[in-house]
Rosetta silent file (secondary structure, phi, psi, omega in degrees, C-alpha in Angstrom):
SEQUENCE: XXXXXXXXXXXXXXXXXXXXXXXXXXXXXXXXXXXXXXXXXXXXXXXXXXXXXXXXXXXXXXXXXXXXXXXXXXXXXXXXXXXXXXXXXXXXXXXXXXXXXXXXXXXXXXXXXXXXXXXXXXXXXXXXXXXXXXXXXXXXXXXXXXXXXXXXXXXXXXXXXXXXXXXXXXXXXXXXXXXXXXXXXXXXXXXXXXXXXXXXXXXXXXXXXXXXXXXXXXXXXXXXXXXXXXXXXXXXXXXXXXXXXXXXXXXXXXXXXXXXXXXXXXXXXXXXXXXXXXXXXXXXXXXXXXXXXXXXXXXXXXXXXXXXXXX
SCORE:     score description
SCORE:     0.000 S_00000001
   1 L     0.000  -21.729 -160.084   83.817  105.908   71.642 S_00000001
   2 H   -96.068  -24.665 -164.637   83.632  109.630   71.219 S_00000001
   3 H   -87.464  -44.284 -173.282   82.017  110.211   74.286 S_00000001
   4 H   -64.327  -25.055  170.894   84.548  108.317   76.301 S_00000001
   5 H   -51.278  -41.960 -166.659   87.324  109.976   74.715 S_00000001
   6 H   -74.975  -40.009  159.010   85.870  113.440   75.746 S_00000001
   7 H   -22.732  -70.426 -158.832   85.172  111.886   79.019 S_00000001
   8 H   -70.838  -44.281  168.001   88.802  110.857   79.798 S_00000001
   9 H   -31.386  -46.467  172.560   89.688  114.345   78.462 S_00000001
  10 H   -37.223  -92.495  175.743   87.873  115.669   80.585 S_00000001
  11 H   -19.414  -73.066 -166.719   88.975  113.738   83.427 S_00000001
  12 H   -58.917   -3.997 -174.019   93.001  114.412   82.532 S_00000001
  13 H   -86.641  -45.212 -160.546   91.903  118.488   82.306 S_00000001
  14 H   -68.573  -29.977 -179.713   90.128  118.607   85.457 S_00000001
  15 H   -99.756  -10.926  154.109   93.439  116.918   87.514 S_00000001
  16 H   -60.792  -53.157 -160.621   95.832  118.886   85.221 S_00000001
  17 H   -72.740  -25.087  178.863   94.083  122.036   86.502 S_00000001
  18 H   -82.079  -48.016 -176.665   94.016  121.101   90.167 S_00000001
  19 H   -56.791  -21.062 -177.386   97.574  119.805   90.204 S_00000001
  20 H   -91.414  -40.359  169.506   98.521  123.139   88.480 S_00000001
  21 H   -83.608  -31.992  157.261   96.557  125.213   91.283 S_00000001
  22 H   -69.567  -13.777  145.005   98.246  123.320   93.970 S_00000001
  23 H   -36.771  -64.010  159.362  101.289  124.081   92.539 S_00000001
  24 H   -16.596  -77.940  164.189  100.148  127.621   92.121 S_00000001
  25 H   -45.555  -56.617 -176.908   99.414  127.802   96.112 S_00000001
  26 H   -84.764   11.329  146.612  102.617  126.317   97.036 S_00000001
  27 H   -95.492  -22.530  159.584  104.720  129.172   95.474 S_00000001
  28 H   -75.100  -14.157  166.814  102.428  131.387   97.039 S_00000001
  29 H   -69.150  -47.072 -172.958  103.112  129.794  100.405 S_00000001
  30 H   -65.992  -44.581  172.785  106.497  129.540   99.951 S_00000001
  31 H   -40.624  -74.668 -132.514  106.858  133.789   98.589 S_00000001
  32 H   -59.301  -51.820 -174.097  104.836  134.125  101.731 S_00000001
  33 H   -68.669  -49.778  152.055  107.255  132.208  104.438 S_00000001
  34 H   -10.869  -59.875  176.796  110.389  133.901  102.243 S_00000001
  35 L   -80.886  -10.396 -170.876  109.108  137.473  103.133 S_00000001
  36 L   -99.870  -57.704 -177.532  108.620  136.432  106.830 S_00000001
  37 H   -57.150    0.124  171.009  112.101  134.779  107.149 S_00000001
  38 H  -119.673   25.451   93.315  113.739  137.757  105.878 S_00000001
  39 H   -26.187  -54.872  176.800  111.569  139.840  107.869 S_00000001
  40 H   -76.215  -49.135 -162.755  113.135  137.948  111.147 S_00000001
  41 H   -49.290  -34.959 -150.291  116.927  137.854  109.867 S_00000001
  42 H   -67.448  -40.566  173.714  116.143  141.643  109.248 S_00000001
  43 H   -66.504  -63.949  132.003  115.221  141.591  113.158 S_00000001
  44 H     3.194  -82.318 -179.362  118.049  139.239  113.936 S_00000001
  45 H   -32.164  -50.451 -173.849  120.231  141.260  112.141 S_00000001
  46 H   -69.425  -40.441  171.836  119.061  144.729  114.048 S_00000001
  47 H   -64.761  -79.046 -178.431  119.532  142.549  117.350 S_00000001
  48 H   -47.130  -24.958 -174.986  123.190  141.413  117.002 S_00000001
  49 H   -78.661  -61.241 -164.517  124.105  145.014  115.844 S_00000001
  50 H   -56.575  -26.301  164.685  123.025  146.331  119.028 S_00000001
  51 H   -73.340  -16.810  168.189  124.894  143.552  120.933 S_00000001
  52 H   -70.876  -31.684  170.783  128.021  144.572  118.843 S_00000001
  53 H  -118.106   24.508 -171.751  127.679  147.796  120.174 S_00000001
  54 L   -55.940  132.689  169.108  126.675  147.477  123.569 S_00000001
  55 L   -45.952  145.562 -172.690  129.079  148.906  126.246 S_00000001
  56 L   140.636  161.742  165.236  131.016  146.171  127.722 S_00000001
  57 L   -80.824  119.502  173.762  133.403  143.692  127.421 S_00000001
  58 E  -134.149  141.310 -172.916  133.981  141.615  124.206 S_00000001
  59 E  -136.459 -173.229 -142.157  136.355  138.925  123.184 S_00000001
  60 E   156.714  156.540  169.055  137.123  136.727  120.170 S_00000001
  61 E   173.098  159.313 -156.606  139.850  135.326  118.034 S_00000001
  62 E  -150.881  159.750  177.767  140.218  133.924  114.828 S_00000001
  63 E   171.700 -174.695 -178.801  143.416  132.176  112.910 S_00000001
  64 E  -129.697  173.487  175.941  144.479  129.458  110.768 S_00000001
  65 E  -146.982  110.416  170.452  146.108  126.223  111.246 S_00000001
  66 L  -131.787  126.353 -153.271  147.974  124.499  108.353 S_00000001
  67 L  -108.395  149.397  170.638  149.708  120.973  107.743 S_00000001
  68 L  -150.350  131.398 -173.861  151.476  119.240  105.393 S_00000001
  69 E  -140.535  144.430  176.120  153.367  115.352  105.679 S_00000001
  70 L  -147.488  163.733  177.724  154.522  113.901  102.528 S_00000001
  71 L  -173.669  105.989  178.680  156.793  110.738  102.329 S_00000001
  72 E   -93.672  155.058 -177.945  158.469  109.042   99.448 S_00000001
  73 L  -138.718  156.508 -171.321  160.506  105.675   99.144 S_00000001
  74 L     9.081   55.347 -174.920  162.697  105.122   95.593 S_00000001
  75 L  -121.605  100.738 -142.806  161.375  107.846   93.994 S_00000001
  76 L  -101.528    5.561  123.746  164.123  108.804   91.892 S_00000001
  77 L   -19.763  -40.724 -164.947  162.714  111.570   89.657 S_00000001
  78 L  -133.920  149.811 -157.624  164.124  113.973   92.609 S_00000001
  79 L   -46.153  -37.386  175.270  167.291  114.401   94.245 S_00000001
  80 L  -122.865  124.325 -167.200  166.587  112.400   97.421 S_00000001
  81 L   -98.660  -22.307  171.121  164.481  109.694   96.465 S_00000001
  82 L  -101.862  109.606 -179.386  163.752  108.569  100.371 S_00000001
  83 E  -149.928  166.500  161.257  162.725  111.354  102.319 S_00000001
  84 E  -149.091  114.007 -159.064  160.176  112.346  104.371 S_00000001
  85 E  -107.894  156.950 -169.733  158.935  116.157  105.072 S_00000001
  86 E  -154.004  158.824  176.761  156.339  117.827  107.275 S_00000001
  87 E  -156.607  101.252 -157.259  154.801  121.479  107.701 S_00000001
  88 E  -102.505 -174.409  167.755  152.679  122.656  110.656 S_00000001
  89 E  -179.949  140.258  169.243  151.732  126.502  111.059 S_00000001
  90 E  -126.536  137.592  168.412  149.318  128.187  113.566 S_00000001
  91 E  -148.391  131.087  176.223  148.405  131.677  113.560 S_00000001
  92 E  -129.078  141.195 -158.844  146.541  133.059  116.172 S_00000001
  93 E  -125.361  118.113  167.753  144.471  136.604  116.639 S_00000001
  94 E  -120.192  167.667  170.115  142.404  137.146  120.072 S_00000001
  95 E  -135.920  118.661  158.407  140.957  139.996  121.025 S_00000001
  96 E  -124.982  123.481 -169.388  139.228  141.774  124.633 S_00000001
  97 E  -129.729  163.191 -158.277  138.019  144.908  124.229 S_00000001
  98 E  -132.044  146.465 -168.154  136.482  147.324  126.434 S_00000001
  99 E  -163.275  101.217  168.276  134.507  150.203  124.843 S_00000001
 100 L  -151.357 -159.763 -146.427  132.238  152.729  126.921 S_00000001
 101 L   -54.529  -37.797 -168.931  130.777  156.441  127.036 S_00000001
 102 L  -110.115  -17.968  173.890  133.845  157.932  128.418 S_00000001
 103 E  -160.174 -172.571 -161.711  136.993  155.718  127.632 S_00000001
 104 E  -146.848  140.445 -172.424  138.155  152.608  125.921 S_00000001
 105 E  -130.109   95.187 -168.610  140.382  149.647  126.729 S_00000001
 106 E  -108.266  136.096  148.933  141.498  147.302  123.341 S_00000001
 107 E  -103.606  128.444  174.797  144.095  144.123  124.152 S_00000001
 108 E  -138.114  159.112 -172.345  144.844  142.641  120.722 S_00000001
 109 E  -144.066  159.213 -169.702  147.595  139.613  120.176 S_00000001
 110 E  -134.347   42.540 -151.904  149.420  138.124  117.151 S_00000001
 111 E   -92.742  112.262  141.112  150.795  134.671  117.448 S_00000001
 112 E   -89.250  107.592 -160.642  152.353  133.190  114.240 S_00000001
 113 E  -144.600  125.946 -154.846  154.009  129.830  114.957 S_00000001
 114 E  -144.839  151.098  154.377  155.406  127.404  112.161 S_00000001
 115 E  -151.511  155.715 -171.846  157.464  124.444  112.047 S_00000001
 116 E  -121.886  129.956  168.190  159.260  122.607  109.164 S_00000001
 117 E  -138.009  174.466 -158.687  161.285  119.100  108.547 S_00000001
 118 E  -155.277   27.273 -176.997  163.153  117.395  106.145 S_00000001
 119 E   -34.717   64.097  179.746  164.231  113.853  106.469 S_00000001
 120 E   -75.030  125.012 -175.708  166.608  112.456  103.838 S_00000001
 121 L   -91.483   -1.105 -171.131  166.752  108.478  105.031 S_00000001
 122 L   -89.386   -0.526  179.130  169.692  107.746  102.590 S_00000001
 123 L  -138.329  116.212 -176.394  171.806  110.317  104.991 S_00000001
 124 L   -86.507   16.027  174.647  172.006  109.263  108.787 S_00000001
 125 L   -91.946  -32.878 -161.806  173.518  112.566  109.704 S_00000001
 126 L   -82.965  154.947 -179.813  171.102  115.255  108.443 S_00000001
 127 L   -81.747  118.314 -171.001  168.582  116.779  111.115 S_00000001
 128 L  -102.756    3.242  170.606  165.162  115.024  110.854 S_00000001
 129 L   -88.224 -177.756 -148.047  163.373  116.766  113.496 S_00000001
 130 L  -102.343  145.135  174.983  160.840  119.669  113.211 S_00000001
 131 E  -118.797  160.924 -177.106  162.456  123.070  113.434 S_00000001
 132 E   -88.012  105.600 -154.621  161.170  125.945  113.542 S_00000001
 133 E   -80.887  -37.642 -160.163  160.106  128.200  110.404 S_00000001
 134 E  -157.088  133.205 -174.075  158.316  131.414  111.543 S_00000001
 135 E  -149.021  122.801  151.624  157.777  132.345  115.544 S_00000001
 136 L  -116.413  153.919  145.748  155.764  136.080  116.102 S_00000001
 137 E  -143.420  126.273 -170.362  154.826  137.277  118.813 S_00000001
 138 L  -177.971  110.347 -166.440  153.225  140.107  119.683 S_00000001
 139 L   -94.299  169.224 -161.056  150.745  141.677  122.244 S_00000001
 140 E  -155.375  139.290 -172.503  149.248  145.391  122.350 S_00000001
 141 E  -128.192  117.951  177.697  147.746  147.266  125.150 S_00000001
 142 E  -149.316  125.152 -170.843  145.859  150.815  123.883 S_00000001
 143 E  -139.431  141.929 -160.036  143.706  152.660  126.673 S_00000001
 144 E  -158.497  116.990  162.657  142.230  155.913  125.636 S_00000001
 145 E   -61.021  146.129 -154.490  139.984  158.683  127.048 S_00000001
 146 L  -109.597  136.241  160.350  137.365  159.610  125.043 S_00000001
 147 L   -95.670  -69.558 -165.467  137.481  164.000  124.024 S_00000001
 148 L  -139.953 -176.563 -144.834  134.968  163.754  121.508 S_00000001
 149 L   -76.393  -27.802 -166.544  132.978  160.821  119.526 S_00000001
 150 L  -129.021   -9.635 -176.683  135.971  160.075  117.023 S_00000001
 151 E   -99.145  112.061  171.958  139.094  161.635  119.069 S_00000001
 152 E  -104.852  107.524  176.639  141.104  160.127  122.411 S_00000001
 153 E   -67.879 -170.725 -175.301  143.835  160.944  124.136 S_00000001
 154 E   175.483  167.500 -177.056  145.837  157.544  125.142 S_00000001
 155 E  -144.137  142.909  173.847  148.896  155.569  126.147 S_00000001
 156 E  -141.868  158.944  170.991  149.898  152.329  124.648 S_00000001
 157 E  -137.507  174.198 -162.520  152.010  149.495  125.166 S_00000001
 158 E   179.717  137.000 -146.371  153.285  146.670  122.877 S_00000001
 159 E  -146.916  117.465  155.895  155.530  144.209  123.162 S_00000001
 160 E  -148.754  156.693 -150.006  157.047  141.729  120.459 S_00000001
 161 E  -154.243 -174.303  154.319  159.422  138.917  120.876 S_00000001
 162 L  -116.932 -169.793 -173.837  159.699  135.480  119.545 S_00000001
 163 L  -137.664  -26.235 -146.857  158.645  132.440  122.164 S_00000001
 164 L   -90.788  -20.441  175.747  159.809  129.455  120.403 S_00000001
 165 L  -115.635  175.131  150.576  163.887  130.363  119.949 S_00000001
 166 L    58.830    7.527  178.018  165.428  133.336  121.264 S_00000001
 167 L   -52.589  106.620  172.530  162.705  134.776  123.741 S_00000001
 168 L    74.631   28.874  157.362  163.394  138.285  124.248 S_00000001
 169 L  -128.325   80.850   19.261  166.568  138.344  122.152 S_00000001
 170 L   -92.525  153.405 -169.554  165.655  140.603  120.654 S_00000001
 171 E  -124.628  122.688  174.114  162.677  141.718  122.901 S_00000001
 172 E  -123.020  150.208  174.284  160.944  145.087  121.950 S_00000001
 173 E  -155.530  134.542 -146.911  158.281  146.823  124.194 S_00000001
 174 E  -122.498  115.893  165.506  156.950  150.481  123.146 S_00000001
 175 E  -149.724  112.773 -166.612  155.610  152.948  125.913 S_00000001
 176 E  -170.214  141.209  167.539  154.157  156.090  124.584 S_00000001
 177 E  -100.503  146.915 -173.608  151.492  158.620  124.933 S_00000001
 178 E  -171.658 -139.169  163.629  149.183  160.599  122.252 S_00000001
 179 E  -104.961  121.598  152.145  146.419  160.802  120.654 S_00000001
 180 E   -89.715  140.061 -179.005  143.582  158.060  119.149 S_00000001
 181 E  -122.986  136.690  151.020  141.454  159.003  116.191 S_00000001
 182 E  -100.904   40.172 -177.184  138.501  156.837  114.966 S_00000001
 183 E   -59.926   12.504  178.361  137.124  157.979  112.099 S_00000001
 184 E  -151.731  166.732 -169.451  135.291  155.507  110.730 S_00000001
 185 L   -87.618  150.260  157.616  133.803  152.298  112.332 S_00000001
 186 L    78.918    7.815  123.984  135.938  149.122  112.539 S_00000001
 187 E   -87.169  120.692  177.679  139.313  151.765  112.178 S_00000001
 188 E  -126.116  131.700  172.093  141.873  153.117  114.754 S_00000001
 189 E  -114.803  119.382  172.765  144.782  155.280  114.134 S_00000001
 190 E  -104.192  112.787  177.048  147.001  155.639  116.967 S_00000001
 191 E  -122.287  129.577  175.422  149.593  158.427  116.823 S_00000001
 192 E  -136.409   86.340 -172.292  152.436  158.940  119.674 S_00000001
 193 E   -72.120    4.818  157.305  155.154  161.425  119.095 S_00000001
 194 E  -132.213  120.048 -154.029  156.422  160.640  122.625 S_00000001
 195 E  -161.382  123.128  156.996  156.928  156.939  122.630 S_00000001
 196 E  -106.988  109.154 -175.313  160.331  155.189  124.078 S_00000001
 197 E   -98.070  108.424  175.923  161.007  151.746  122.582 S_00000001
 198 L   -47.175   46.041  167.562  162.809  149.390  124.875 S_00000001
 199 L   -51.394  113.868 -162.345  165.146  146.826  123.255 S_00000001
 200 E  -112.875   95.064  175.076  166.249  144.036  125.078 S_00000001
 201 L  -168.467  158.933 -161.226  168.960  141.430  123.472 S_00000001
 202 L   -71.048  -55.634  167.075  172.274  140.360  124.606 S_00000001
 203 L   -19.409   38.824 -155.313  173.873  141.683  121.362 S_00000001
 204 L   -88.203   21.530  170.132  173.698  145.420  122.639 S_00000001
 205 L  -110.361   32.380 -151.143  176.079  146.910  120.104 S_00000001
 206 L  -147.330  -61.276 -171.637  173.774  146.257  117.457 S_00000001
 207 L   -89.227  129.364  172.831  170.196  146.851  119.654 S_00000001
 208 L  -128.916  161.835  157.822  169.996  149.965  120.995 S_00000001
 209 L  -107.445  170.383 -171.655  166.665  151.625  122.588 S_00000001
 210 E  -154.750 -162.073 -171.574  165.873  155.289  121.889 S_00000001
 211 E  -121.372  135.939 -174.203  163.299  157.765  121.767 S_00000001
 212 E  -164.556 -146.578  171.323  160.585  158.510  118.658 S_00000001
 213 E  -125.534  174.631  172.542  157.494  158.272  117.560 S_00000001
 214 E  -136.607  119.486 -178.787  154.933  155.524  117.185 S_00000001
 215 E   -83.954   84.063  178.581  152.307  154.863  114.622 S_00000001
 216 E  -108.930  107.743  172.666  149.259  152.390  114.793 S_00000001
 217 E   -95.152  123.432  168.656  146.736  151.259  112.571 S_00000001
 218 E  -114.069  145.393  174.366  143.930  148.960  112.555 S_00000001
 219 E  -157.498  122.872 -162.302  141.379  148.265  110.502 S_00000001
 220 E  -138.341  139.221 -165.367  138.844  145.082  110.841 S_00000001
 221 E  -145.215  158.372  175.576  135.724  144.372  108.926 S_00000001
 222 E  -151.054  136.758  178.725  133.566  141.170  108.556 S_00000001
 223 E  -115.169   93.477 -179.024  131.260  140.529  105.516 S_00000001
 224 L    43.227 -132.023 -150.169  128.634  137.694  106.321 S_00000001
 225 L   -81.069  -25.232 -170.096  131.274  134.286  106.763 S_00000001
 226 E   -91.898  146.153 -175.651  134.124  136.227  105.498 S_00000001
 227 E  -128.477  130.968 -168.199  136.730  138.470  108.398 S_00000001
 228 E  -126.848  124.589 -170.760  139.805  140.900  107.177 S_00000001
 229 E  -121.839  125.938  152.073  141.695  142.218  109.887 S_00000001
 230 E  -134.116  123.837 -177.336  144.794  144.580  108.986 S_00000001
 231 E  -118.717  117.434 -157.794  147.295  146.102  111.606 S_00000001
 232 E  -115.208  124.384  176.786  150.584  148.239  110.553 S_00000001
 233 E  -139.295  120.926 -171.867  152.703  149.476  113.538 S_00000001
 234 E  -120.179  177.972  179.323  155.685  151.293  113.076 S_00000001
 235 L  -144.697  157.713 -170.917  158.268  153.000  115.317 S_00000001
 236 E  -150.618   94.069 -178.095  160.212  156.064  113.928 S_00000001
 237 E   -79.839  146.065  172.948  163.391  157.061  116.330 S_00000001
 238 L   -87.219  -10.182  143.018  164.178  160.387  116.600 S_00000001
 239 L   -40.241  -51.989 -163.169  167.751  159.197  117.164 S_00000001
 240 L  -168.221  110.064  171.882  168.662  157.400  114.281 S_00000001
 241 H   -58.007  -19.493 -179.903  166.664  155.876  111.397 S_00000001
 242 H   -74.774  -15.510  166.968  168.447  152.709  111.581 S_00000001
 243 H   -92.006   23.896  150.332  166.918  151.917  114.946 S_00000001
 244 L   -89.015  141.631  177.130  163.423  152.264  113.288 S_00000001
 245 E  -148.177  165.722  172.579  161.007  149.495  112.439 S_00000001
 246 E  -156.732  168.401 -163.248  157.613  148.342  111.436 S_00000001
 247 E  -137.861  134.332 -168.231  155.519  145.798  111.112 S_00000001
 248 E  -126.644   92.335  170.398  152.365  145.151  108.366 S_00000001
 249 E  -112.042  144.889  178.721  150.117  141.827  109.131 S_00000001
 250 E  -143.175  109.394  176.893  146.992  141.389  107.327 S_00000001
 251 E   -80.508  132.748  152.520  144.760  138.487  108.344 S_00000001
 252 E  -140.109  168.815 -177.665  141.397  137.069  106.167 S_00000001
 253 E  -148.158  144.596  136.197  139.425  134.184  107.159 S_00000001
 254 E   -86.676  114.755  172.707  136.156  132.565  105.167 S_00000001
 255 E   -97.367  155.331  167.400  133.903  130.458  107.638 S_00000001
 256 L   -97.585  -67.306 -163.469  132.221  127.578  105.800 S_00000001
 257 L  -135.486  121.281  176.365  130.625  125.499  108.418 S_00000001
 258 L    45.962   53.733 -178.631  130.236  126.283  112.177 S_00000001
 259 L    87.686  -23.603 -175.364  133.389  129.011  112.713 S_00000001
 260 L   -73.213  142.614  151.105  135.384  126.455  110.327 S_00000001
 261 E   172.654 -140.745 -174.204  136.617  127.599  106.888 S_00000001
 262 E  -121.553  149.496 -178.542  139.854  128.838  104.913 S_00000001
 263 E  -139.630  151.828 -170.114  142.342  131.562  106.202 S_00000001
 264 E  -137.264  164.093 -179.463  145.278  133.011  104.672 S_00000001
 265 E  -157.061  126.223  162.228  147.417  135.736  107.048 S_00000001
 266 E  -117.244  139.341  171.917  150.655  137.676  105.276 S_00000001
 267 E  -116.212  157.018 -177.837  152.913  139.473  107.713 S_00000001
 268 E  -146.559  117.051 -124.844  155.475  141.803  106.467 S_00000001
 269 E  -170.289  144.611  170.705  158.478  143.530  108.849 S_00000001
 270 E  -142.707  117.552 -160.630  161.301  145.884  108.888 S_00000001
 271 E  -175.620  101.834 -175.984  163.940  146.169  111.034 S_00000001
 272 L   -57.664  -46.522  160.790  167.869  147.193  110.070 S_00000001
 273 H   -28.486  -54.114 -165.480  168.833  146.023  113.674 S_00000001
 274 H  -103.543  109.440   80.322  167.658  142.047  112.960 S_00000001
 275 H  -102.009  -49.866 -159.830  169.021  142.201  109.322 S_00000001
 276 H   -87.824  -32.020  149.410  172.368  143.474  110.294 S_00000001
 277 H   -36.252  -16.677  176.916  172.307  140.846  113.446 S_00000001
 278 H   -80.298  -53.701 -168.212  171.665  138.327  110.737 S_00000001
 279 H   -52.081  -55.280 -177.448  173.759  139.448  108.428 S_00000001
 280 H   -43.827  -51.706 -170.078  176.734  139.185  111.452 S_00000001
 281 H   -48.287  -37.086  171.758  175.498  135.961  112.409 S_00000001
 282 H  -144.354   58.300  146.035  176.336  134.637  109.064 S_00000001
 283 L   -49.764  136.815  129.306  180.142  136.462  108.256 S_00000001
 284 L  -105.921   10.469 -175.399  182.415  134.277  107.799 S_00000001
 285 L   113.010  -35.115  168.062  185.167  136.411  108.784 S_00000001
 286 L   -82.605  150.736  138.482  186.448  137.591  105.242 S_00000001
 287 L   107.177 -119.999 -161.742  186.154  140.279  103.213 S_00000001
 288 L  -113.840  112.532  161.186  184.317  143.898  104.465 S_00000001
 289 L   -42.263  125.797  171.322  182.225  143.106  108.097 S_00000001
 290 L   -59.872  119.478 -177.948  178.442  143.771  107.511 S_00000001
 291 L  -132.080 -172.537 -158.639  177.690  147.243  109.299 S_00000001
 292 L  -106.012   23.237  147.216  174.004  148.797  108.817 S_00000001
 293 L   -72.314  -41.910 -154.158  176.117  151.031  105.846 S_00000001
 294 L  -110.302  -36.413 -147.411  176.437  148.051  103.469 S_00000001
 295 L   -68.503  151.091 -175.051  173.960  145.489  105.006 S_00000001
 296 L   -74.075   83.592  177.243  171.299  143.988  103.069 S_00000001
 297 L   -63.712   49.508  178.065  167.645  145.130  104.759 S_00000001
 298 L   -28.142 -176.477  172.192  165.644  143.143  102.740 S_00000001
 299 L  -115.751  120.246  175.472  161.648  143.582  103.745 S_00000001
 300 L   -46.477  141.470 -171.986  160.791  140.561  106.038 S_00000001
 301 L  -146.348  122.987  144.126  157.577  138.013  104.396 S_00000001
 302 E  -114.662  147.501  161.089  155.863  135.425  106.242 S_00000001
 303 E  -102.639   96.614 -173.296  153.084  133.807  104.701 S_00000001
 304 L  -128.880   99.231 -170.737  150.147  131.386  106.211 S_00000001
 305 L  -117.893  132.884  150.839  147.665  129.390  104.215 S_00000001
 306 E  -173.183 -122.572  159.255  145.106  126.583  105.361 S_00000001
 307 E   -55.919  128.270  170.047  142.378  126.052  107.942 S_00000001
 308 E   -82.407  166.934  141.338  140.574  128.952  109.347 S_00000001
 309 E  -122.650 -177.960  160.433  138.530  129.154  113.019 S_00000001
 310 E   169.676  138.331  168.215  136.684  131.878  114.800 S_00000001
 311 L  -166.717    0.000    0.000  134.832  131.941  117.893 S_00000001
């Protein structure tokens, strides 16, 4: 009995110990294939940087798209108990850029496009179609001779409007020469103290164009799936301060799966000219007329959260 015991001992030691060395072996296989596949990304990696900085043309865009439909029947917890509501939004960023020994060409675009409803069914009067919440638009032209490795001289143009109401009332487009500086990768500073910005809206005691300077910054970075883009463009007339404005948007996108993920984009704008056009717009006729002494120039906010792309 003793012998067979040692026996089976035996046995269970000898297939413990092999089962333990093939174990053994298959973390050293696996360590082994580990170091080689990060050996190729490492390669991989070193490859795509050089196509990122190859002379040449490259283009892209990235943005979000976000929805919302809700729809209640007798639900009398809230003020309208039948209603039905909806919320689309697009934001869109493309880019073609041209980048070689001796000059540089960047096109960059900004499309923010939203629409909103509101259906109350217990009132056959109220407007149940989708109107429109937030319309940008706004394209950029910047071409620049290279002096030296981080400095350019350059001319730019830039244009923003809205598309979906009002197109090109007000209409602004920027033409001005200066200097670019790059000092760092994935940043551009554009400065152009001779820059004339071109307003265009029927309202022409309100819009005027003038002469100033113009200020542009970009700065765009991408971390593995996540991309942060932020661009601040201002205008600063030498005329008047009240015919100055600027504009702040700052885009991020996460991809999850195949260019797909979540994107959020805040834009932020200033401009006494569409405040005090607002402001007219909704006088009723009493009391002191809104002039761009009294009027309120709040700081403009759009906001856009849902689906991301990129490609």
């Amino acid at each position: 009995m003793t012998k067979k015991l040692l026996s089976i001992l035996v046995v269970v030691f000898t297939i413990s110990a092999g089962f333990s060395q093939t174990k053994e072996e298959l973390k050293s296989e696996q360590k082994a294939k580990k170091d080689s596949i990060s050996a190729i990304q490492a390669r991989v990696d070193d490859l795509q940087k050089q196509i990122d900085t190859y002379p040449g043309w490259k283009f892209g865009a990235f943005g979000t798209i976000g929805a919302s439909f809700s729809n209640f029947n007798n639900w009398y917890a809230q003020g309208s108990p039948n209603n039905s509501a909806g919320n689309i939004s697009i934001t869109v960023n493309p880019h073609a850029k041209l980048d070689t020994d001796k000059y540089f060409w960047y096109n960059t675009a900004n499309i923010n496009l939203s629409w909103v409803k509101f259906d109350d069914k217990d009132d056959p009067n109220d407007d149940d179609s989708f109107r429109e919440s937030s319309d940008v638009f706004n394209v950029t032209s910047l071409f620049g001779y290279k002096i030296s490795k981080s400095l350019a001289a350059s001319t730019l143009a830039e244009y923003r409007t809205t598309i979906i109401k009002n197109f090109n009332d007000p209409g602004y487009l920027d033409l001005g020469v200066g200097i670019t500086w790059t000092p760092i990768e994935n940043l551009v500073v554009v400065v152009h103290p001779l820059n004339y910005n071109f307003v265009f809206a029927d309202n022409d005691a309100i819009f005027e164009s003038s002469l100033g300077a113009k200020v542009v910054a970009n700065y765009n970075r991408s971390f593995g799936g996540l991309k942060f883009n932020s661009n601040l463009s201002a205008f600063m007339s030498y005329e008047d301060s009240d015919l100055s404005n600027w504009t702040w948007i700052n885009s991020l996108s996460y991809t999850v799966w195949k260019g797909i993920g979540l994107g959020f984009e805040l834009g932020l704008r200033d401009s006494k000219q569409e405040a005090l056009n607002y402001a007219l717009g909704q006088w009723d006729g009493t009391g002191t007329a809104p002039d761009f002494d009294n009027v309120d120039n709040a700081v403009q906010v759009y906001t856009t959260f849902g689906l991301s792309y990129n490609f």
